[in-house]
N, C-alpha and C positions, 0 to 999 in steps of 0.2 A: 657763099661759095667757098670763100676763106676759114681756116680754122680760126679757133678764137684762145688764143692762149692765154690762161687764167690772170687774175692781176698782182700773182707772184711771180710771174713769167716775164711779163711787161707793164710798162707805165701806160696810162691811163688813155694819156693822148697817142700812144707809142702803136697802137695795136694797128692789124691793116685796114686802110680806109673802108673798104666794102662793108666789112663786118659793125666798123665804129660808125658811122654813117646810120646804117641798122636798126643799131641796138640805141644809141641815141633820138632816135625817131620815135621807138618803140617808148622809151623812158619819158619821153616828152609827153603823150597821149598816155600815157600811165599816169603819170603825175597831176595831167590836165584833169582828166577824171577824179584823181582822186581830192584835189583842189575843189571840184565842182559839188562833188558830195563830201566835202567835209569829211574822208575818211583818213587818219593818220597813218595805218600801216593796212594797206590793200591786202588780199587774200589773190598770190594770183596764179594761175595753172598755166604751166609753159609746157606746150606739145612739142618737142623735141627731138633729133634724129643723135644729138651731140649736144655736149654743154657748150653754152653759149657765152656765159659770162653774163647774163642779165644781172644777177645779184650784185654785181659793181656797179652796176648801171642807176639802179632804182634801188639801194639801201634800204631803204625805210621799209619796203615789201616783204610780204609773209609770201613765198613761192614754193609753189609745190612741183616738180617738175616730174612730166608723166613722159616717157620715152616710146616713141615711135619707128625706132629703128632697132638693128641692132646690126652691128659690122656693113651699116649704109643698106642693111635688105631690110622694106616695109617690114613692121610684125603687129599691126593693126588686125582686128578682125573683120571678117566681113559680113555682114553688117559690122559697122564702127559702134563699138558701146564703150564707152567711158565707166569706169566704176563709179562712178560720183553722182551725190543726190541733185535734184534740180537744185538750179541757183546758187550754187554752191560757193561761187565762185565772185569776188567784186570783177576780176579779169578773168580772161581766155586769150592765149595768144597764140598762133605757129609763125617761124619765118626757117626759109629754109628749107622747107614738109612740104607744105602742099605740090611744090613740085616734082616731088622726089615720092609719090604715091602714084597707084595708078589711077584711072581715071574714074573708075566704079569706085574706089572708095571714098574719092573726095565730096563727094556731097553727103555722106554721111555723118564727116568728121563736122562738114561743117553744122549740121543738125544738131549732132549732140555739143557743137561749141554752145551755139547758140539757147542748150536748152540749160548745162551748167551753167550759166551764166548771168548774174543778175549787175549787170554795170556796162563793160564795153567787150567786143570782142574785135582782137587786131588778126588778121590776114596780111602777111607782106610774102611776098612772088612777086620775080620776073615774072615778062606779062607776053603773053604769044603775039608777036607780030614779026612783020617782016624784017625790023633790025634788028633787033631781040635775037634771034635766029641767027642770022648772018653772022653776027658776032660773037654769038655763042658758037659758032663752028671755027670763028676764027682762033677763038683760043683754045677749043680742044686740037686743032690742028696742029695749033704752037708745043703746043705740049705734049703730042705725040713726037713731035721732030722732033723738041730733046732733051724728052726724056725716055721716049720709047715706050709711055702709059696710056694707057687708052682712059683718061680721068672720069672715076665713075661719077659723081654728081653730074657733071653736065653731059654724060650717054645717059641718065635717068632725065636729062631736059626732052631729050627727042625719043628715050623710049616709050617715056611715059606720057609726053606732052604738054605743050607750055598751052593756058590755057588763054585766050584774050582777055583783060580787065571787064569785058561787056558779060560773059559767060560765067565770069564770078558773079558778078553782079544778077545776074538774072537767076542764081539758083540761090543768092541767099534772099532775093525777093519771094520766089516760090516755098522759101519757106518760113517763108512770116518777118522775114528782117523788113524793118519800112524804112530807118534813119540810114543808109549808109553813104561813108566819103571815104572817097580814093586820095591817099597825099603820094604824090612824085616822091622818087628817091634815089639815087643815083643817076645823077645827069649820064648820059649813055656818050657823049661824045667824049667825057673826061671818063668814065669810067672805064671804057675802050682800053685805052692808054694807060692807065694804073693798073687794070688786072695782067695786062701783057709786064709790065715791069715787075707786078709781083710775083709771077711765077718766071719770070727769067734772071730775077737778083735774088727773092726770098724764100721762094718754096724748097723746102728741104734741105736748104743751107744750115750750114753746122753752125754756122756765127748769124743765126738771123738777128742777134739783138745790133748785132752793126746797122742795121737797118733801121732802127728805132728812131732816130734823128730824124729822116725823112718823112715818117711815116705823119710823125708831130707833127713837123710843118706841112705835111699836107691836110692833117686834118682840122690842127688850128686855124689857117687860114683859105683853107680851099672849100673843106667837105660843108660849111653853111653854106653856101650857095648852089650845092650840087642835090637840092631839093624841088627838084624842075622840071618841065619837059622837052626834049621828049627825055624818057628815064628809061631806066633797067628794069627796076623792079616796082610796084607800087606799095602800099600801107593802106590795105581797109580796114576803115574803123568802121566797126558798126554796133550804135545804142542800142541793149537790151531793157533800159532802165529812163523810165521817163525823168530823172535827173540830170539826167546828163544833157546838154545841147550841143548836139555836133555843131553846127554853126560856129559856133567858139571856138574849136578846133581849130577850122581855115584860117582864122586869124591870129591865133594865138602862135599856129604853128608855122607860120608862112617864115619863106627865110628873106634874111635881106637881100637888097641888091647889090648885082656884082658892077665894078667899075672898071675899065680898063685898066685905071693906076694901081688897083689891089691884082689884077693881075700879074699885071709886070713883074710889080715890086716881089710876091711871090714865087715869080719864074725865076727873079735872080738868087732868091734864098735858098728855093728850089735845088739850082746849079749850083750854089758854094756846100749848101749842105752837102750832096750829090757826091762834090769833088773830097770835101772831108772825110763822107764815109769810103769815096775810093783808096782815099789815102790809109784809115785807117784798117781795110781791106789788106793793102799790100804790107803794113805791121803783121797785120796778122799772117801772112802768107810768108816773111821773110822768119819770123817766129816756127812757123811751122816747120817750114826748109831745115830751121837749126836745126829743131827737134827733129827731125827725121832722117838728118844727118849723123845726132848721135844715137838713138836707134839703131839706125843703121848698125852702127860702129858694136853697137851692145850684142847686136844679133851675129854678127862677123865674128866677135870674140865667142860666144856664147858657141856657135857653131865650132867654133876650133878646138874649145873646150870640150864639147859631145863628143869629136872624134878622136881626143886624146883619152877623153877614157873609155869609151868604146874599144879603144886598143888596148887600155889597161884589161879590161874588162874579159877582152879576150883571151889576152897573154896568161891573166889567171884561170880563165874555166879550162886553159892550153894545161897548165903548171895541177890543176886541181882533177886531171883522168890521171896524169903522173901519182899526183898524191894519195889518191885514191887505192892504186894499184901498190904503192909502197905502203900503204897502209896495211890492207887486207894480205901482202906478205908478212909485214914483222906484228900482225895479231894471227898469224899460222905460226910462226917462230914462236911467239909469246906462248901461245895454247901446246905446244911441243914442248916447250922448257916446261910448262908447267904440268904436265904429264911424267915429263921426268923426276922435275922435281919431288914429284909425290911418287913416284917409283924410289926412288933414291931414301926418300924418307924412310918409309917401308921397307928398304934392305939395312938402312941402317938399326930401325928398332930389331931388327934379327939377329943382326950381326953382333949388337948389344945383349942380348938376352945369353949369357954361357951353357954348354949344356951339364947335365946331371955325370959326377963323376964317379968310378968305381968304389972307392973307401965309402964315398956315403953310403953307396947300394949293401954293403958288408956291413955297414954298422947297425943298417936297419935290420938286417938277419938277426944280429946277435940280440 
């Protein structure tokens, strides 16, 4: 539900629970798999609506990532055809998709998961039930209060429909899956409570890396044990490759147990962290105030400045109809004088020239 911001953006344990939670789940049965058949770098296809950040997750993986949305709208075909040969693929995986499709296309997509695919293929969805629901209204409610958005991911939970984990189950048996397992993920009573904190402190926040401290301690010491039920969302894995043994899975991937005193002791980390990132919060906000004091101040002068030559500006296009007008008289003077002055010329070369006098006229007779 949470974006995933790349791992130049944030630290590693920094990112928000839901999504690390996730993709950690996801990594884990990657890996499991690829341990199981002895494969060093997996071949894996991520069906996608948004990058995820898998490739922090699971380094060692060859991923091809095929895109299934675009600006959050399906662009799947219908029929779903994957361009890829059978078995293409050691993995197949979507988290985040299937819910965000409508309902005729989902079992196509699952078809051709399953037909790329020569290893495991993962499905992780919220899962349609009655708390599932409730609480997905409660936080788009939250976040229409305030933020005045109507949040499309979770208006594609109810437009499109959350499906039950039984109805997954029963269409990937329909089409030939025989091994599959459901893993819990997101404990829904803790995850309640973190997604309402994260869209009421981090979403959209210009300083989300303030956030980062928390986010660590919640996923260091909280998110292994929020792999349980009842949950938010689940993780089907399902073998396409007689190599693999689901059964290993359950075990391999089961999380510890939680104890009261790790609670606690978390809850107080929890609160100090909490209060540090408050504190460093109001740095940043008494930082800001400065900064926007002397802005301020820059736009006040800036402003005063516009209107002082705004007035120059004026004074001269005032002084430049004047100039104008004294111009176009003294180049009529100018054009006059110089009319004369070549009149002037011209009586002078006349006046210059003597005329013919009487003795010469007598001398030419004789």
């Amino acid at each position: 539900m949470t974006d995933t911001p790349s791992a130049g953006d944030q630290s590693y344990l920094g990112r928000v629970f839901d999504s690390y939670q996730n993709m950690m789940q996801i990594a884990s049965c990657l890996d499991e798999a690829a341990r199981q058949r002895s494969i060093a770098n997996p071949h894996v296809l991520e069906l996608s609506r948004r990058a995820t950040g898998l490739e922090d997750y699971v380094r060692k993986a060859r991923i091809r990532r095929y895109p299934t949305h675009n600006d959050n709208k399906p662009i799947l075909t219908d029929p779903v055809t994957l361009p890829f040969a059978d078995k293409s693929f050691d993995c197949s995986l979507v988290t985040d998709v299937y819910e965000h499709l409508p309902a005729e296309l989902r079992p196509g997509l699952l078809r051709e998961m399953l037909r790329v695919t020569d290893g495991l293929v993962l499905i992780a969805s919220p899962q349609g039930n009655e708390i599932v629901t409730r609480f997905d209204r409660v936080v788009f409610d939250f976040i229409w209060g305030k933020y005045a958005e109507r949040f499309e991911p979770l208006e594609q939970h109810a437009r499109f429909g959350l499906e039950p984990l039984q109805q997954i189950l029963d269409t990937l048996k329909t089409q030939g899956a025989e091994r599959v397992l459901a893993l819990p993920c997101n404990y829904v009573y803790r995850w309640i409570h973190q997604i309402l904190i994260f869209f009421d402190l981090q979403y959209k926040h210009e300083y989300w890396d303030l956030f980062e401290p928390l986010n660590r301690i919640y996923n260091e010491r909280m998110s292994p044990y929020d792999y349980r039920e009842p949950c938010y969302r689940y993780l089907i894995a399902v073998a396409t490759s007689r190599e693999i043994n689901v059964d290993a899975f359950t075990e391999d991937l089961k999380g510890p147990k939680e104890t009261p005193a790790i609670v606690a002791d978390t809850d107080g980390v929890l609160v100090q962290t909490f209060r540090a990132v408050e504190g460093n919060l109001a740095d940043k906000l008494r930082l800001c105030s400065k900064e926007r004091d002397l802005l301020s101040e820059d736009n006040r002068w800036a402003k005063r400045e516009i209107d002082h030559l705004s007035s120059t500006v004026h004074h001269l296009e005032q002084h430049s109809e004047w100039a104008k007008g004294e111009i176009e008289h003294l180049t009529s003077v100018i054009r006059q004088l110089q009319e004369d002055n070549q009149w002037a010329t011209k009586e002078i070369e006349r006046l210059s020239s003597p005329p013919a006098t009487n003795g010469e006229n007598e001398s030419s007779s004789e």
